[in-house]
KELOGU-730982 format. One record per atom (N, C-alpha, C, O, CB): residue number from 1; residue in three letters; atom name; x, y, z. Coordinates in steps of 0.2 Angstrom, whole numbers, plus 5000, padded with zeros to 4 digits. Glycine has a CB too. Layout:
REM KELOGU-730982
+-----+---------+-------+------+------+------+
! num ! residuo ! atomo !    x !    y !    z !
+-----+---------+-------+------+------+------+
! NUM !     Ala !    CA !    X !    Y !    Z !
...
+-----+---------+-------+------+------+------+
END
This chain:
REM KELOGU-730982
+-----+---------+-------+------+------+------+
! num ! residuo ! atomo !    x !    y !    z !
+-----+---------+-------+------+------+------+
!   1 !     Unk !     N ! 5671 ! 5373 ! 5299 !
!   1 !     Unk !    CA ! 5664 ! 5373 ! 5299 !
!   1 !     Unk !     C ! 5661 ! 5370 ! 5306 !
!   1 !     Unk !     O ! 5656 ! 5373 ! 5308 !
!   1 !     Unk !    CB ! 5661 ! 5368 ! 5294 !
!   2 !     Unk !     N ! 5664 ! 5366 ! 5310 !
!   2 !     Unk !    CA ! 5663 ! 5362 ! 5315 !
!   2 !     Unk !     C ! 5661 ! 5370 ! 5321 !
!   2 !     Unk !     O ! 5657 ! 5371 ! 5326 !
!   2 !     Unk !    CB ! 5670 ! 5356 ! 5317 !
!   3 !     Unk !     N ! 5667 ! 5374 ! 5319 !
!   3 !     Unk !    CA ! 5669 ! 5377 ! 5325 !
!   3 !     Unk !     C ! 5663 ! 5383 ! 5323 !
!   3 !     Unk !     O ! 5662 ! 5388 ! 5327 !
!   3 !     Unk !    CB ! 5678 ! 5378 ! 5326 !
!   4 !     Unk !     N ! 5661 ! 5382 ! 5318 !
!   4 !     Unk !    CA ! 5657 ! 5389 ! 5318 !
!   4 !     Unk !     C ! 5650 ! 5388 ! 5322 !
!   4 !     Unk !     O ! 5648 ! 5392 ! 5326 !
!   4 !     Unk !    CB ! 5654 ! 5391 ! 5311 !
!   5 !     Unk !     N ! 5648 ! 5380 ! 5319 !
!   5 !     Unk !    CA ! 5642 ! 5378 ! 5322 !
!   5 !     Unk !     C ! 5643 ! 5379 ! 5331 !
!   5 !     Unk !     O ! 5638 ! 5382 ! 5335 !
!   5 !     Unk !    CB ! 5639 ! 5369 ! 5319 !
!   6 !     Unk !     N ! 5648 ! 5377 ! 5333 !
!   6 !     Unk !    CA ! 5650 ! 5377 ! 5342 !
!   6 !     Unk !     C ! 5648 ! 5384 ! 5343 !
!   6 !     Unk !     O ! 5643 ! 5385 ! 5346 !
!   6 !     Unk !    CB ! 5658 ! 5375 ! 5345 !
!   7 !     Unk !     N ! 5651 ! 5390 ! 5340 !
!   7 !     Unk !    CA ! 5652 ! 5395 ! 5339 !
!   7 !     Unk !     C ! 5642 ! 5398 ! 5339 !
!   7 !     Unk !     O ! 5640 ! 5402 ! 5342 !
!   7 !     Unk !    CB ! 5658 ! 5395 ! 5331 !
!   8 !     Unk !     N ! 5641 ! 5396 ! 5337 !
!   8 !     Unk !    CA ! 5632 ! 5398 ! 5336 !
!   8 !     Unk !     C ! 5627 ! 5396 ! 5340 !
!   8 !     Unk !     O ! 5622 ! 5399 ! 5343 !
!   8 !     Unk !    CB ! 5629 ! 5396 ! 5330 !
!   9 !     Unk !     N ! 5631 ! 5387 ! 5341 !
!   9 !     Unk !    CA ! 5627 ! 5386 ! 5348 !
!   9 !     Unk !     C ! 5627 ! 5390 ! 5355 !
!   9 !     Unk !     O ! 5623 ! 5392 ! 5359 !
!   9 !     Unk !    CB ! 5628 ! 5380 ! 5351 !
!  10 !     Unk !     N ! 5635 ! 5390 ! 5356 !
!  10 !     Unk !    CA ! 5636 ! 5392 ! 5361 !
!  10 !     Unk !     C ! 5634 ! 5401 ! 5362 !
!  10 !     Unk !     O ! 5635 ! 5404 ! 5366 !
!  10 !     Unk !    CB ! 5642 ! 5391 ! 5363 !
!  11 !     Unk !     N ! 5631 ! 5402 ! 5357 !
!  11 !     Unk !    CA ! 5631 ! 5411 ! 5354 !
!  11 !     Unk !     C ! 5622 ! 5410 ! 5358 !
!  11 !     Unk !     O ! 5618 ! 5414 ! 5360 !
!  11 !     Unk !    CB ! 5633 ! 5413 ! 5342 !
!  12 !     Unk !     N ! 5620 ! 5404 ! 5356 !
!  12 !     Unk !    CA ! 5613 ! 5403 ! 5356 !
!  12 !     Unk !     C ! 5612 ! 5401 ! 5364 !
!  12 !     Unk !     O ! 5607 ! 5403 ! 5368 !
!  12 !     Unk !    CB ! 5611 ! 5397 ! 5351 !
!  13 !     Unk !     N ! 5615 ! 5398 ! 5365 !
!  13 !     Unk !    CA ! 5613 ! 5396 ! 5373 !
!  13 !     Unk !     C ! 5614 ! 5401 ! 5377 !
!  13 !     Unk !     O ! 5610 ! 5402 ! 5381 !
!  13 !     Unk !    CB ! 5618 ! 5389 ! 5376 !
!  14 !     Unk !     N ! 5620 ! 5406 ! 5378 !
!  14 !     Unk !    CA ! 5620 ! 5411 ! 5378 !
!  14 !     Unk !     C ! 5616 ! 5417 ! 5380 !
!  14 !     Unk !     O ! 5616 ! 5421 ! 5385 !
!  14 !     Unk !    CB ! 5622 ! 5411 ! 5375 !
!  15 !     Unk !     N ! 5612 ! 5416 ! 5372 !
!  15 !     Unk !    CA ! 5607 ! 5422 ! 5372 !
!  15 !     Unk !     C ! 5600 ! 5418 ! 5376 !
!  15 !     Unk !     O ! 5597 ! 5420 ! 5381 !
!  15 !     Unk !    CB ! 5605 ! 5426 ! 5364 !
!  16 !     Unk !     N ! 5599 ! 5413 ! 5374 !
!  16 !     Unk !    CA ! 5592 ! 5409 ! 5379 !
!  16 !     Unk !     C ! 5594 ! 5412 ! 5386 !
!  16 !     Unk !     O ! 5590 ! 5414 ! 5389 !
!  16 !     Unk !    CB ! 5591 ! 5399 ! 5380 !
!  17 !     Unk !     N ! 5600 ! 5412 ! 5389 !
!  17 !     Unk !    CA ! 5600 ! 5410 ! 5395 !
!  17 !     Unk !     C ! 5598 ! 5418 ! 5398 !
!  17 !     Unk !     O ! 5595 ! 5419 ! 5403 !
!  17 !     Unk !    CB ! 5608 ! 5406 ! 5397 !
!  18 !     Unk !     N ! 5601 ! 5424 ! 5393 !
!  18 !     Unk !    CA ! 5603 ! 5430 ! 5396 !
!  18 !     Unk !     C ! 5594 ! 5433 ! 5396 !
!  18 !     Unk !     O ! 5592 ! 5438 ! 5399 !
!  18 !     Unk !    CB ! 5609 ! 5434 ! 5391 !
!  19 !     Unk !     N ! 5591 ! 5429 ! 5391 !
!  19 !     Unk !    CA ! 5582 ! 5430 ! 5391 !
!  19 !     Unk !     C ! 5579 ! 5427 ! 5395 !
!  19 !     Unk !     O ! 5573 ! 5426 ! 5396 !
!  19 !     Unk !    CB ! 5578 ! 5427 ! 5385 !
!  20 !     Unk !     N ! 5583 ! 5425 ! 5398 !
!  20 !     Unk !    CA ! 5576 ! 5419 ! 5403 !
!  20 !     Unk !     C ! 5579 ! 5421 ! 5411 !
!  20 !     Unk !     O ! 5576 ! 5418 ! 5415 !
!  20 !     Unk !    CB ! 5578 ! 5407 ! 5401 !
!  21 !     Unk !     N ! 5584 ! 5426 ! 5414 !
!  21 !     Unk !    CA ! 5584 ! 5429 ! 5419 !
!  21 !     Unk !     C ! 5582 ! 5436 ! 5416 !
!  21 !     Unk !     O ! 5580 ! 5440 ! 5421 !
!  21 !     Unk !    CB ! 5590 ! 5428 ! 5423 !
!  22 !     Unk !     N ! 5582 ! 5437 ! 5410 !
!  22 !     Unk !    CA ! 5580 ! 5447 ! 5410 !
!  22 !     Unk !     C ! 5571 ! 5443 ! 5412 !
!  22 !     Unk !     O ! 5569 ! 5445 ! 5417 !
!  22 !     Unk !    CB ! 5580 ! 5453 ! 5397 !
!  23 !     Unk !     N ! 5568 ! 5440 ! 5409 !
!  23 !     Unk !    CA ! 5562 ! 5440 ! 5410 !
!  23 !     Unk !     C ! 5557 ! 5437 ! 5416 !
!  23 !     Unk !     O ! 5551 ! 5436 ! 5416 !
!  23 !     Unk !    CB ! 5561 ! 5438 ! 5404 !
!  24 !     Unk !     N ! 5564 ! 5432 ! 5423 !
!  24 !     Unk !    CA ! 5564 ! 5432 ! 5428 !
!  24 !     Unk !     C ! 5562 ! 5437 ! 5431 !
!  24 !     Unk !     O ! 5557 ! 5438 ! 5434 !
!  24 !     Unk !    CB ! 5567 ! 5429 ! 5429 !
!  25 !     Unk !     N ! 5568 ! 5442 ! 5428 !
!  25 !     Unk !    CA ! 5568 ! 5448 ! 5434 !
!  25 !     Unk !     C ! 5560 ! 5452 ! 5434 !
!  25 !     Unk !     O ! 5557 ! 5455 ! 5439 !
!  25 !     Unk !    CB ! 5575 ! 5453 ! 5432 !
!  26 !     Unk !     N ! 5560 ! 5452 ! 5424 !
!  26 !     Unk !    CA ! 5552 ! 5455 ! 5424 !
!  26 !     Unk !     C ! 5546 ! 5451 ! 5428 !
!  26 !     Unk !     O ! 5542 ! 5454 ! 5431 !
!  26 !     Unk !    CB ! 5549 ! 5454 ! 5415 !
!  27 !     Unk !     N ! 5546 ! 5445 ! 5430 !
!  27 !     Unk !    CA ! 5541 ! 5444 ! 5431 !
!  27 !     Unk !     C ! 5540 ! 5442 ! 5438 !
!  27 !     Unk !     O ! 5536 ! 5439 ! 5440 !
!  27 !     Unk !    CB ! 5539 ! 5440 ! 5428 !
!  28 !     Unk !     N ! 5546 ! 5444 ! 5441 !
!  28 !     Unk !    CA ! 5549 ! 5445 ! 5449 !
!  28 !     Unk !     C ! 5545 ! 5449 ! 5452 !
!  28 !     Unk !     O ! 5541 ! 5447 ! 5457 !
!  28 !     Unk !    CB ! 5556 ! 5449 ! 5449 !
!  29 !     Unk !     N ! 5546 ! 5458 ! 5447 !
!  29 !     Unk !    CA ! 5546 ! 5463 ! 5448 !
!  29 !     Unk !     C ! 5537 ! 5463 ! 5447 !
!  29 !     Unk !     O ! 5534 ! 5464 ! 5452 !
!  29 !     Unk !    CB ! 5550 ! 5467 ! 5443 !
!  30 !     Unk !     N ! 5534 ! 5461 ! 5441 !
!  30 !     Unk !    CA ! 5526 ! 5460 ! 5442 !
!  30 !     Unk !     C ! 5523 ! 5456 ! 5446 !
!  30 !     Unk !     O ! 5518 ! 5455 ! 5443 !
!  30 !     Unk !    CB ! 5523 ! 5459 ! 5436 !
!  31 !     Unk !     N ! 5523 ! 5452 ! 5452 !
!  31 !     Unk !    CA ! 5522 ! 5447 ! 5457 !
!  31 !     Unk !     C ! 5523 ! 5452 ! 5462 !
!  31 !     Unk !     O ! 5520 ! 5451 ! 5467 !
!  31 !     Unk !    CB ! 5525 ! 5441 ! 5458 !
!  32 !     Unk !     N ! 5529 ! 5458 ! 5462 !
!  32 !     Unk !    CA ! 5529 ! 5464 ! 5469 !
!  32 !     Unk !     C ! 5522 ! 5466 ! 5467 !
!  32 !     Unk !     O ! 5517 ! 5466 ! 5470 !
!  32 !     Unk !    CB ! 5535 ! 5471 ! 5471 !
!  33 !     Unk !     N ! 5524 ! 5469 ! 5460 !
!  33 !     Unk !    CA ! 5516 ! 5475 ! 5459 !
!  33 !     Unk !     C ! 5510 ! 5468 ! 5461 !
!  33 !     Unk !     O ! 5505 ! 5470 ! 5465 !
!  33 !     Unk !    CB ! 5514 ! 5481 ! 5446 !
!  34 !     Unk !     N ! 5510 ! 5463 ! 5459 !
!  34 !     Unk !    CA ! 5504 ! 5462 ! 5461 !
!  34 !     Unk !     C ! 5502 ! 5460 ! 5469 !
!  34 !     Unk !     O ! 5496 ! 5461 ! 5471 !
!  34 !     Unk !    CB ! 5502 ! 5456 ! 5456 !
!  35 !     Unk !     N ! 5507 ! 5459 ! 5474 !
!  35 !     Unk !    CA ! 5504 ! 5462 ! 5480 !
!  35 !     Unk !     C ! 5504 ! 5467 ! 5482 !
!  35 !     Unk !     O ! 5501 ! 5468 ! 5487 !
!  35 !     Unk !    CB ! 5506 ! 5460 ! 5485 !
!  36 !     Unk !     N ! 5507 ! 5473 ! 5478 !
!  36 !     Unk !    CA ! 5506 ! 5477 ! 5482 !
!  36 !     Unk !     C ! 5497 ! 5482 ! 5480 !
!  36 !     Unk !     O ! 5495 ! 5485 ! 5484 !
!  36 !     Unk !    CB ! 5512 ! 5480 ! 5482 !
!  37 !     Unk !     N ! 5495 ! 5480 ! 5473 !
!  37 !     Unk !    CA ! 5490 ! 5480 ! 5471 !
!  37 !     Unk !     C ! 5484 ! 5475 ! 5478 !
!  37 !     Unk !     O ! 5480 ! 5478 ! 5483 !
!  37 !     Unk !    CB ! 5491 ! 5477 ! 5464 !
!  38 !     Unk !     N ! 5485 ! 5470 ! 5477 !
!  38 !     Unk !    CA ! 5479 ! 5464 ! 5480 !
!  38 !     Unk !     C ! 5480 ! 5470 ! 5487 !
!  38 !     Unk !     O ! 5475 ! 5473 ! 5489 !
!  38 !     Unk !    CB ! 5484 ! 5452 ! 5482 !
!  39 !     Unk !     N ! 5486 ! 5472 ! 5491 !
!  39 !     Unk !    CA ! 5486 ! 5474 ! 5497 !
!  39 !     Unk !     C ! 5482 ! 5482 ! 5496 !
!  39 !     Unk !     O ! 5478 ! 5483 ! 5500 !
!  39 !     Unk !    CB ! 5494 ! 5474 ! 5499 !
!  40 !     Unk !     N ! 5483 ! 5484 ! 5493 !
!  40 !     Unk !    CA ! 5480 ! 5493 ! 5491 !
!  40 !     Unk !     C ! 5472 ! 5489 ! 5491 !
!  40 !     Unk !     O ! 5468 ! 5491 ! 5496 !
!  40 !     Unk !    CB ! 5484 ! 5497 ! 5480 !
!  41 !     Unk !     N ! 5470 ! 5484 ! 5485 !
!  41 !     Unk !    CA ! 5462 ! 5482 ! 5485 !
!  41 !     Unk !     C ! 5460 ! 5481 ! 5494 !
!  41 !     Unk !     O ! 5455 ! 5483 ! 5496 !
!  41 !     Unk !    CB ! 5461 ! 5475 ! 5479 !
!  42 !     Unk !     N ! 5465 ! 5476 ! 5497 !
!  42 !     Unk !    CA ! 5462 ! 5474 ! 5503 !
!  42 !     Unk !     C ! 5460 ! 5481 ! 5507 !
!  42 !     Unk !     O ! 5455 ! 5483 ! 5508 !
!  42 !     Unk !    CB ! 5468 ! 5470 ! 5507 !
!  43 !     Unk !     N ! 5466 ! 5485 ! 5509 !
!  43 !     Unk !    CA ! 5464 ! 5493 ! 5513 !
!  43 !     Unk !     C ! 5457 ! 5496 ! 5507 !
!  43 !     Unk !     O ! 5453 ! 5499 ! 5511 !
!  43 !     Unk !    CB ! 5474 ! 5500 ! 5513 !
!  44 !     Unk !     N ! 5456 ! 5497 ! 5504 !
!  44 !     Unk !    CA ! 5451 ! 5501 ! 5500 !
!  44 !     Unk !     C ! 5447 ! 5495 ! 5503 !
!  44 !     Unk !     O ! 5447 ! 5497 ! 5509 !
!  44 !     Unk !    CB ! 5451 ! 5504 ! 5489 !
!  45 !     Unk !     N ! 5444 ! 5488 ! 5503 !
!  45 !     Unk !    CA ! 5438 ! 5487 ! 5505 !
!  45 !     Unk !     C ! 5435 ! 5487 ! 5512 !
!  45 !     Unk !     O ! 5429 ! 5487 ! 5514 !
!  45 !     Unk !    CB ! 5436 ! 5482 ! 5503 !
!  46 !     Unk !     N ! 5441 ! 5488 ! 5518 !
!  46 !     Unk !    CA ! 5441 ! 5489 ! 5523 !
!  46 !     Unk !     C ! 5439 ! 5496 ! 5525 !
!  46 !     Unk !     O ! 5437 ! 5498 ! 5530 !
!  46 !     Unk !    CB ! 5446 ! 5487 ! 5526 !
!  47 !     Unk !     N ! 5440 ! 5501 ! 5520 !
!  47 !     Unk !    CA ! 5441 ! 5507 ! 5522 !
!  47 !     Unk !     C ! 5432 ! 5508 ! 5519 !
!  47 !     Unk !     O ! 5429 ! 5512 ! 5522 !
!  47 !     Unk !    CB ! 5450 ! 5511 ! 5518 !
!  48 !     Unk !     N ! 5428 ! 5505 ! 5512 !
!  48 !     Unk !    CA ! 5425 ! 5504 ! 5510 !
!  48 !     Unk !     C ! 5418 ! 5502 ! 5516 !
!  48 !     Unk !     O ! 5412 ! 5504 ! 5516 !
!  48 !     Unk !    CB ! 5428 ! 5501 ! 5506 !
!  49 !     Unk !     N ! 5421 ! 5497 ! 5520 !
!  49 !     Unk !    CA ! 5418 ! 5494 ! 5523 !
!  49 !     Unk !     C ! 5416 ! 5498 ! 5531 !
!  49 !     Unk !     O ! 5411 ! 5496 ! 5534 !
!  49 !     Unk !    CB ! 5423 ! 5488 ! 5523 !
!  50 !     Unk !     N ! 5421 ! 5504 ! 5531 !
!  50 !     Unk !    CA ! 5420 ! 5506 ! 5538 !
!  50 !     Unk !     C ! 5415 ! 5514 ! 5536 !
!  50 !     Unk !     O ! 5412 ! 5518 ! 5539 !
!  50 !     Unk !    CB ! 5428 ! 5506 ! 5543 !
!  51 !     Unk !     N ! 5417 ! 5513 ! 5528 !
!  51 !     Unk !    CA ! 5412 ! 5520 ! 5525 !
!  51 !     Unk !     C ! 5404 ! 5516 ! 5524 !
!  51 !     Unk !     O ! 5399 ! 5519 ! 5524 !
!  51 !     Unk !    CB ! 5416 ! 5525 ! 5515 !
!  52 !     Unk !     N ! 5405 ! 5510 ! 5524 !
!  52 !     Unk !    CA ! 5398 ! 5508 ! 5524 !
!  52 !     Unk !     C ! 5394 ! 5510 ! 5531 !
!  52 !     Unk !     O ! 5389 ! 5513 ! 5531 !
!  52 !     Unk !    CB ! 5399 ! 5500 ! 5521 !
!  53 !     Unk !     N ! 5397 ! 5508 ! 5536 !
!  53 !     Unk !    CA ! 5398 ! 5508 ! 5544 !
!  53 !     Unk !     C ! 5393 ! 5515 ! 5545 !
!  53 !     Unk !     O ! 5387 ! 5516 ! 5546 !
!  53 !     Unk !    CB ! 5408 ! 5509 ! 5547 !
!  54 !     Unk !     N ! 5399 ! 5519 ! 5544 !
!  54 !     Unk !    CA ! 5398 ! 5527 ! 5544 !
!  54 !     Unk !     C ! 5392 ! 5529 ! 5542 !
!  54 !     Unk !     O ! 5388 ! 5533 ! 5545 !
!  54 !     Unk !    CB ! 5402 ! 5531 ! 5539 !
!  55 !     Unk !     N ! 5390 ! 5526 ! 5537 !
!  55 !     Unk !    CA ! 5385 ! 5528 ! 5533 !
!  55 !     Unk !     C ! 5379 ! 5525 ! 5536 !
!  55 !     Unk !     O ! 5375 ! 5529 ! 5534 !
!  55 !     Unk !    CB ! 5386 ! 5527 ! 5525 !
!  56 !     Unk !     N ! 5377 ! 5520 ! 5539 !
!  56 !     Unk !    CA ! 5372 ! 5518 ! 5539 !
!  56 !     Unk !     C ! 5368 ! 5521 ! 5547 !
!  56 !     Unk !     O ! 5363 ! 5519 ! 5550 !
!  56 !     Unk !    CB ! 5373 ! 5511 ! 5537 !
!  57 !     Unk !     N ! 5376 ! 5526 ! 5550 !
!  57 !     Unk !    CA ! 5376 ! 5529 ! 5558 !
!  57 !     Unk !     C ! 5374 ! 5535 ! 5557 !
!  57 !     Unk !     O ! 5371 ! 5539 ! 5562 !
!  57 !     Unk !    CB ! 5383 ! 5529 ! 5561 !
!  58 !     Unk !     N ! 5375 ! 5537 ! 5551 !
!  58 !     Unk !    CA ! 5377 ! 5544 ! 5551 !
!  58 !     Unk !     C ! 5370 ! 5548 ! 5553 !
!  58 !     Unk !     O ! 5370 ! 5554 ! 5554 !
!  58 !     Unk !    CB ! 5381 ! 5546 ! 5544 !
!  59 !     Unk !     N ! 5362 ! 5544 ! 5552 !
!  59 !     Unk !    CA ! 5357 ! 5547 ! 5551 !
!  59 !     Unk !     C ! 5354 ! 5545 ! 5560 !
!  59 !     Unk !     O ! 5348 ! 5546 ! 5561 !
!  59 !     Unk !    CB ! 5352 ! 5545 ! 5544 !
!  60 !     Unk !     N ! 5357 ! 5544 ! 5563 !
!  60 !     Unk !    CA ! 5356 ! 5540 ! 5571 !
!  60 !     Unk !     C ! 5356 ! 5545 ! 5576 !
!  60 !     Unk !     O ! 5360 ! 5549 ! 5577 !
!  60 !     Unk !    CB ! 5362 ! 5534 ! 5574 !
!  61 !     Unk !     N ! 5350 ! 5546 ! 5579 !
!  61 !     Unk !    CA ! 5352 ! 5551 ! 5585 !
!  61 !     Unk !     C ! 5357 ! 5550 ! 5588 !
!  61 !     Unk !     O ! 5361 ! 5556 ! 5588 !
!  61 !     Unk !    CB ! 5347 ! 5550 ! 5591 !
!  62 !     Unk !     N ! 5361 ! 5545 ! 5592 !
!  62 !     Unk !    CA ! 5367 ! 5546 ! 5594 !
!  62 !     Unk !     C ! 5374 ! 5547 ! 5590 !
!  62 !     Unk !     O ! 5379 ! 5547 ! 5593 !
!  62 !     Unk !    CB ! 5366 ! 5540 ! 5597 !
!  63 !     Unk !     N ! 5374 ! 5548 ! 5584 !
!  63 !     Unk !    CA ! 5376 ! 5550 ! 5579 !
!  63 !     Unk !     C ! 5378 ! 5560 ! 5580 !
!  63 !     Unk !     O ! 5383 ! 5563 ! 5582 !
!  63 !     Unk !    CB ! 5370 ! 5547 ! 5574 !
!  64 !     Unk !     N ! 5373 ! 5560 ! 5578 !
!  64 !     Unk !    CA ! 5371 ! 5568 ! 5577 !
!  64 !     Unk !     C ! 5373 ! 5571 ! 5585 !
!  64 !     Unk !     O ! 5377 ! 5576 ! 5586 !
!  64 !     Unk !    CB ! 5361 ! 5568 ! 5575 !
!  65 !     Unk !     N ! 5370 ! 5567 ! 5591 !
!  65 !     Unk !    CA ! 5372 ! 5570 ! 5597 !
!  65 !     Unk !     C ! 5380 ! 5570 ! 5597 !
!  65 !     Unk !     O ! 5382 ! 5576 ! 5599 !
!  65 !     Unk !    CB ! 5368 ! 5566 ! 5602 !
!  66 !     Unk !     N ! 5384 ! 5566 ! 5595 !
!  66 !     Unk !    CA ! 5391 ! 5567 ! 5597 !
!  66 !     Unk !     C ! 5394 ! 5570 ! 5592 !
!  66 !     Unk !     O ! 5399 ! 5574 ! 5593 !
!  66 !     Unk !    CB ! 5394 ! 5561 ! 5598 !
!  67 !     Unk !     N ! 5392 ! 5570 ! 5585 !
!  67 !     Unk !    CA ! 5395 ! 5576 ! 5582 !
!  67 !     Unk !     C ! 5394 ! 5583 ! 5585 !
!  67 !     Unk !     O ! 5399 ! 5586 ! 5585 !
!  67 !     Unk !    CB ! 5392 ! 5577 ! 5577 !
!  68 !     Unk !     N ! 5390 ! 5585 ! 5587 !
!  68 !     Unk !    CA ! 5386 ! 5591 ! 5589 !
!  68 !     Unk !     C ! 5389 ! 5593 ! 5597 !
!  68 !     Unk !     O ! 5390 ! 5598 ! 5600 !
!  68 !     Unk !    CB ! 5377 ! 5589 ! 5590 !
!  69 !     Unk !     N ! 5391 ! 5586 ! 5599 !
!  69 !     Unk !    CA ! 5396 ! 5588 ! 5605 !
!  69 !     Unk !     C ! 5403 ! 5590 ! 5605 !
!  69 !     Unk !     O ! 5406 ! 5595 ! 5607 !
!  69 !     Unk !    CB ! 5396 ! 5584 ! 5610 !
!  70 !     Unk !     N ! 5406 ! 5584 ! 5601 !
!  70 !     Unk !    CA ! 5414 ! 5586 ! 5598 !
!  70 !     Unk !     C ! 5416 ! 5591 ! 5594 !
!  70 !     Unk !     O ! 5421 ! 5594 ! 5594 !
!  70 !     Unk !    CB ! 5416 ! 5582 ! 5596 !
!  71 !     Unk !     N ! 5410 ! 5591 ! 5588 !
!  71 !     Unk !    CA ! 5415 ! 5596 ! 5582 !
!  71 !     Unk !     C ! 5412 ! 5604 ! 5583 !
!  71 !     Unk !     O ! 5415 ! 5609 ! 5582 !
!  71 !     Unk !    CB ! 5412 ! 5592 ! 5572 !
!  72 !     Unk !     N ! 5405 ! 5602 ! 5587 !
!  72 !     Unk !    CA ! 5401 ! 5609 ! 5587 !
!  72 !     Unk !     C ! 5401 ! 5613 ! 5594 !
!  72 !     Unk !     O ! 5398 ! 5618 ! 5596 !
!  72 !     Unk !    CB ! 5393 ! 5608 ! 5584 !
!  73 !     Unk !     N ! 5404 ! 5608 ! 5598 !
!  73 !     Unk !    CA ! 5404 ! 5611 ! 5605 !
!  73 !     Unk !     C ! 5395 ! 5613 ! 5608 !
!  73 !     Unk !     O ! 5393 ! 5618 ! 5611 !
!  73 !     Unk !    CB ! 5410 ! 5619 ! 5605 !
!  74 !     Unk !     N ! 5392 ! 5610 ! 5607 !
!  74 !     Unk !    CA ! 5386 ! 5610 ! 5608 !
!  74 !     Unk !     C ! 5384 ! 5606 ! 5614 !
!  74 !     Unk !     O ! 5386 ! 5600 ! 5614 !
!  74 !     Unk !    CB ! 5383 ! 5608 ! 5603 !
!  75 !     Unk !     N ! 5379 ! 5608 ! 5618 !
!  75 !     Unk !    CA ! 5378 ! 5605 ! 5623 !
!  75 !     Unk !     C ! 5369 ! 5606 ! 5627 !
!  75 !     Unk !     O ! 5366 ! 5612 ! 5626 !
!  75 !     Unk !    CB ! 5384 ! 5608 ! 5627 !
!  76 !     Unk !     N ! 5366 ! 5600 ! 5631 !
!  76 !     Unk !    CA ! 5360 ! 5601 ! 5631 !
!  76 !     Unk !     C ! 5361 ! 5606 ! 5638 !
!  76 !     Unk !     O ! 5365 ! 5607 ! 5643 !
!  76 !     Unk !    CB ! 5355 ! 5594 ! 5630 !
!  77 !     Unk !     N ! 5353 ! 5608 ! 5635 !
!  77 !     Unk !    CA ! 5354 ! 5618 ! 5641 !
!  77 !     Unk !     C ! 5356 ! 5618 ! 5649 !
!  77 !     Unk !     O ! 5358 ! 5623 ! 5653 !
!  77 !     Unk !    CB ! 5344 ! 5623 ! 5641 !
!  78 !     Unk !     N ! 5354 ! 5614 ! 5651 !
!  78 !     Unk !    CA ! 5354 ! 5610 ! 5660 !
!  78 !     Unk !     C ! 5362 ! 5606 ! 5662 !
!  78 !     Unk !     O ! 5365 ! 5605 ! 5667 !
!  78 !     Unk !    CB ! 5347 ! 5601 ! 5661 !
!  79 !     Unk !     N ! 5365 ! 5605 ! 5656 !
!  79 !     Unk !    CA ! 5370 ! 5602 ! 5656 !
!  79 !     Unk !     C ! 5376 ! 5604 ! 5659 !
!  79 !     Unk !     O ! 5378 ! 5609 ! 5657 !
!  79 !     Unk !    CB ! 5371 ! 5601 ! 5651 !
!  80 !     Unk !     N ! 5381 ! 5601 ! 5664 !
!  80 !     Unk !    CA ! 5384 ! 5605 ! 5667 !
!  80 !     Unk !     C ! 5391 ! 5602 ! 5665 !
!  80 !     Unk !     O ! 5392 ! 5597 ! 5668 !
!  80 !     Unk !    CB ! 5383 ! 5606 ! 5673 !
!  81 !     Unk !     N ! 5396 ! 5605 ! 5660 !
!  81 !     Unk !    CA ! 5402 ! 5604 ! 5659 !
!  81 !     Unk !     C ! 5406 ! 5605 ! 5663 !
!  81 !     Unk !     O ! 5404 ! 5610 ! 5666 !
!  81 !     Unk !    CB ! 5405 ! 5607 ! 5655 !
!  82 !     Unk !     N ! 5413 ! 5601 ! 5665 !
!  82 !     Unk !    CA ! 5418 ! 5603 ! 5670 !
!  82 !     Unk !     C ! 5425 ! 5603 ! 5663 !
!  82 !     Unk !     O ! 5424 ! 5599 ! 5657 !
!  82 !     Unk !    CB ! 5419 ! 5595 ! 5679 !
!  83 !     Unk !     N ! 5429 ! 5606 ! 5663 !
!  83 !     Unk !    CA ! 5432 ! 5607 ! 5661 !
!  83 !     Unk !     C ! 5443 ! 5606 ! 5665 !
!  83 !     Unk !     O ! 5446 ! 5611 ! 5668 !
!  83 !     Unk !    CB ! 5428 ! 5613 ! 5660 !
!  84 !     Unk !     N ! 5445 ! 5600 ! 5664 !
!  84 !     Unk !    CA ! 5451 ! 5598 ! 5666 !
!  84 !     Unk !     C ! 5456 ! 5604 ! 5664 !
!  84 !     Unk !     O ! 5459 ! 5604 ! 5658 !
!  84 !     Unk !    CB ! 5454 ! 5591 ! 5664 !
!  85 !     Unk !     N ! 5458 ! 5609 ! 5669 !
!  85 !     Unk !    CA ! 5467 ! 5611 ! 5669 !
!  85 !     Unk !     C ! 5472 ! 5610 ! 5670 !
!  85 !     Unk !     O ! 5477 ! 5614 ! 5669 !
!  85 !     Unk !    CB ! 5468 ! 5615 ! 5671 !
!  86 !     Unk !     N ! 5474 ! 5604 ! 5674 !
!  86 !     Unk !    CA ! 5477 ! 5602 ! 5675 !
!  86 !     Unk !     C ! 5483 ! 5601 ! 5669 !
!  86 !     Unk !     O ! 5488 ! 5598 ! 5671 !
!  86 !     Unk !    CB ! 5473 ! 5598 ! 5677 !
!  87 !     Unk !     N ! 5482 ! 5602 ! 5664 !
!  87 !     Unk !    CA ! 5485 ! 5596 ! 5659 !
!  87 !     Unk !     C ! 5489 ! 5602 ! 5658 !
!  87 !     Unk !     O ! 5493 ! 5602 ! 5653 !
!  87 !     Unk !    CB ! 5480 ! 5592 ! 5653 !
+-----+---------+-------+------+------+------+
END
């Protein structure tokens, strides 16, 4: 009888022990996902932050002029472009 009860504790201590690193490891594993979340939220408000930026430029004469020079190759009529070949 003695040896059963040993037999059960140790069967018990056993399984606590083998529950209490499975569920380390779980909560290991959720503290990565939660930096890497917090880190994902940090880039979206910076990124948030520079679309806010954008947006408050985007209606600015100097705005519109450098679009109009870089994306549209546009240029005022007197203006005289030099153009590097060098390269």
């Amino acid at each position: 009888m003695r040896k059963v009860k040993n037999i059960v504790v140790i069967a018990f201590i056993i399984y606590a022990m083998t529950t209490f690193i499975n569920q380390e490891k779980v909560l290991s594993s959720y503290k990565e996902q939660e930096a890497q979340v917090a880190s994902q939220i940090e880039d979206a408000k910076e990124y948030q932050e520079e679309l806010n930026i954008s947006k408050e430029n985007v209606n600015s004469l100097e705005y519109i002029e450098q679009i109009a020079r870089e994306k549209l190759n546009m240029y005022y009529p007197n203006e005289k472009i030099y153009v590097d070949n060098s390269k």
